[in-house]
N, C-alpha and C positions, 0 to 999 in steps of 0.2 A: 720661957719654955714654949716650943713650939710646937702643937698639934699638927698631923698629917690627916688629912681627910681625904679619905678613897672615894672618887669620884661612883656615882650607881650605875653607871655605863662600864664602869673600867668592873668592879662588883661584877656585874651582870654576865660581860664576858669571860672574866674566870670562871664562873659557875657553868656558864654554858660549853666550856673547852673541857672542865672535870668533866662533866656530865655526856658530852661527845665520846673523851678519851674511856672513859669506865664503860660503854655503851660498846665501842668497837672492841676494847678486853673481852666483854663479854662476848661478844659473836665468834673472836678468834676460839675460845675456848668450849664455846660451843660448835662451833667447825672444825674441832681437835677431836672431841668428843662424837662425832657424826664420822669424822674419818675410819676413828678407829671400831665403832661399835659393828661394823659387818665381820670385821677379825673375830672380836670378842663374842660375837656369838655364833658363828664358825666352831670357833673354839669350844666353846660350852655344850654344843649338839654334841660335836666329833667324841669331846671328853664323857658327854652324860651318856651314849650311844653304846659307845668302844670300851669304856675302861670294865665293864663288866664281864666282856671275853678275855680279858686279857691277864694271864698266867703263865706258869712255868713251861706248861705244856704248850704256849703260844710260840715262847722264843727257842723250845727245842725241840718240837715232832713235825712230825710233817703231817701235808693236809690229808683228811681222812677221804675214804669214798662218797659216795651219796648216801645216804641212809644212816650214816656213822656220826654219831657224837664226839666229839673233840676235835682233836689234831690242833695246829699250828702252823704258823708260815715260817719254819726257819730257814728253809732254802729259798726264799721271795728276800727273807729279810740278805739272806747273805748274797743271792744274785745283785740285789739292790745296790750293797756296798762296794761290788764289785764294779757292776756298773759305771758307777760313780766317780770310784777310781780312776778306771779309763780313762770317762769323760776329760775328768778333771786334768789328768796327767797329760791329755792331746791337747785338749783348747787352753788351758789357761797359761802355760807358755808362748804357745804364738797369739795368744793374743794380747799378752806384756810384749812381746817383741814387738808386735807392729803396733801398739798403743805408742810406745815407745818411738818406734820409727814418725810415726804420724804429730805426735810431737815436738819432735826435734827438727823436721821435714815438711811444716807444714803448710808451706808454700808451693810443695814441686807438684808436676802434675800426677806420678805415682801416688802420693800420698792424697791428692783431692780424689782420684780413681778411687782408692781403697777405701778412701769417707764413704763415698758415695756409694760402694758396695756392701758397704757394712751397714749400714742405714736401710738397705734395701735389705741385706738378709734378716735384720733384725725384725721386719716386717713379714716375713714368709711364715705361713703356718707350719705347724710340727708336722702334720701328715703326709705335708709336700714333702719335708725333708726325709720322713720316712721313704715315701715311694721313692725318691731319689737314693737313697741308700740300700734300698732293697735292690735298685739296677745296677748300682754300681757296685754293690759288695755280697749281695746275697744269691742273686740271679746268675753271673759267674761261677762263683762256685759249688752252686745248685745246694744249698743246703742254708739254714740259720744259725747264727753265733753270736757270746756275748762281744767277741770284739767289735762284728758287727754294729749292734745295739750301742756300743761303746762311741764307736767311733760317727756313729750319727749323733748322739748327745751334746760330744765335742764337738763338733761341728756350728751346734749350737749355740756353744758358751763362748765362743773364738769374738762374736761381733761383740758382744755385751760387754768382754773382759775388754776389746780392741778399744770402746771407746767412753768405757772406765777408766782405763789406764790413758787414755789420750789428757782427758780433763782434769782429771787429778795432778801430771804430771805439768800441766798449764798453771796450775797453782804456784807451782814454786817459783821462788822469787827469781829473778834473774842476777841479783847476788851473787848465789850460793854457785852457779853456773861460773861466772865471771871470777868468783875469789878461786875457784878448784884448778880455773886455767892458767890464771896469776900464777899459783905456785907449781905450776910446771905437768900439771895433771894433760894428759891425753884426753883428747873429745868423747871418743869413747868410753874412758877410764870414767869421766866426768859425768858421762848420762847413767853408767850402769852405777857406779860409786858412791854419788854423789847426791843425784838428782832423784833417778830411780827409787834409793835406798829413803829419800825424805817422803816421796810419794807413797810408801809400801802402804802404810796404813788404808790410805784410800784406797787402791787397787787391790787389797786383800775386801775389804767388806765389799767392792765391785763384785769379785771373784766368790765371794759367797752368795750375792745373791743371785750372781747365774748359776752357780750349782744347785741353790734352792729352786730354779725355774726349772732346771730338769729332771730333780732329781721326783717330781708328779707325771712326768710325761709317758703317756700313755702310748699313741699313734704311730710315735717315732719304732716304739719297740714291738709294736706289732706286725711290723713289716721288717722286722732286723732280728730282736732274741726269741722275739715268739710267745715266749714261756714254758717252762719245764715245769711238772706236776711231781720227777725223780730229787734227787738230790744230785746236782754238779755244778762245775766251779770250773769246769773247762771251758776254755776260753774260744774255743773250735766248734760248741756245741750250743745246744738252744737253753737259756738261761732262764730261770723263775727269777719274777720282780715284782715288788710290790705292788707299783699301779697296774701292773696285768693281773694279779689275781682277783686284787679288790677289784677291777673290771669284770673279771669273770664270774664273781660271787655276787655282787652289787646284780646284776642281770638273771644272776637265778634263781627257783621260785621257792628255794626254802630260808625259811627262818635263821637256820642257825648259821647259812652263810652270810648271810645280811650281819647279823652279828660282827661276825669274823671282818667281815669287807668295813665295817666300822672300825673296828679294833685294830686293824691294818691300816685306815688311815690314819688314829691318831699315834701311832709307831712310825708312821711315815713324816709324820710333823714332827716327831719328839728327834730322829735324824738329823731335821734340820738344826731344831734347835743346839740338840749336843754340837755339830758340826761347826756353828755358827760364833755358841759358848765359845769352843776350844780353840776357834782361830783368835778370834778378839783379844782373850785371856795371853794366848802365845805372840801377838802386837803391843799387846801394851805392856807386856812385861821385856819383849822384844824392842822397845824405842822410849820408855818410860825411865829408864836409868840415862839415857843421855841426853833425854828434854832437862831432865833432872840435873 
């Protein structure tokens, strides 16, 4: 029988490689922990702040006068959605189409053009876009509207979904490409069918979290829906939004709208989140039976 004797040098260094490896575990997880804790107590003001205004009469009357106890934002809450809508229904189409294009094209010089304009827009402040939208959509036709507001939003989300969708759609294998055209599939058939349809997941949580960027934006809609203080839902006309009211209340000197301007923003998180739930929930139940 033959004994094996571990040398205290060969000892030594295993202990010193555990000891490295459980030391950087540690750092990752305290740099998990450091990332997230500004959320987490973000969240915990917003919720310990707001959740005390927040009632029946929140999500169905409207905001009271000065002077006046209660009210609610429900025209804020439903300009918001409206909003939103818009945005969503302009930008996140073309900006699958030309993720898409950028893609499959991403060598030509249109497609380095559009990189490099999207990379630049993605860097433009909101306010800019605002003033730019108020010349080009409000200024005209001398008045403010949510399509207006709408359509500066979308504006917004078109770079972020452009080059969401570009990267996501970079992932898929070139397989799935190659086997689609083997059986007789059309180029196009094959990106929007094939390639597209493997990327969606990725390009939907892109697409969420550019709606999540806009759906706090202040600046853009101050020079586009304005804000309405009435109840309206016309699309011709100046719209109440969330972060315009909690702007307007957060800046004034009473108490009970500070309240409110809390309450409204964690209503404005809680959006996102429902939004965010619902998409997820409708992809994986959406692509989860044929991973399956």
């Amino acid at each position: 029988m033959t004994t094996s004797i571990v040398p205290r040098s060969t000892a030594g260094n295993r202990l010193r490689r555990r000891a490295t490896s459980s030391l950087m575990v540690g750092l990752t997880y305290v740099a998990a922990a450091l990332a997230t804790l500004p959320l987490l107590l973000i969240l915990f003001h917003i919720a310990k702040a707001g959740a005390t205004s927040l009632s029946v009469d929140f999500f169905t009357k409207m905001p009271q006068p000065v002077g006046e106890v209660g009210g609610g934002m429900a025209n804020a809450i439903t300009g918001t959605l409206i909003l939103i809508g818009i945005a969503a229904a302009i930008g996140v189409p073309i900006g699958i189409g030309a993720g898409l294009y950028l893609a499959e094209h991403r060598a030509s010089p249109l497609a380095n053009t559009v990189r490099f304009l999207s990379d630049v827009l993605n860097g433009i402040p909101s306010i800019v876009m605002g003033i730019f939208a108020w010349q080009l959509l409000v200024r005209p036709v001398g008045h403010f509207s949510a399509m207006a507001g709408g359509i500066a939003l979308g504006a917004m989300i078109i770079p972020l979904v452009t080059r969401t969708t570009e990267e996501m759609i970079r992932l898929v294998p070139n397989a799935l490409r190659e086997a689609a055209l083997a059986l007789g599939y059309q180029r196009w058939r094959t990106s929007l069918g094939v390639v597209l349809r493997t990327a969606m997941p990725g390009i939907v949580t892109g697409a969420l979290v550019a709606i999540a960027r806009i759906a706090g934006e202040t600046a853009p809609l101050l020079f586009t829906a304005f804000g309405n203080q009435f109840w309206s839902t016309s699309l011709r006309h100046p719209i109440a939004a969330l972060p315009l009211q909690i702007f307007t209340y957060a800046i004034s000197p009473y108490d009970e709208w500070h309240s409110l301007a809390w309450a409204g923003a964690l209503v404005l998180i809680g959006i996102v989140l429902v939004i965010s739930i619902a998409a997820r929930y409708a992809t994986r139940s959406r692509f989860g039976v044929a991973v399956d």
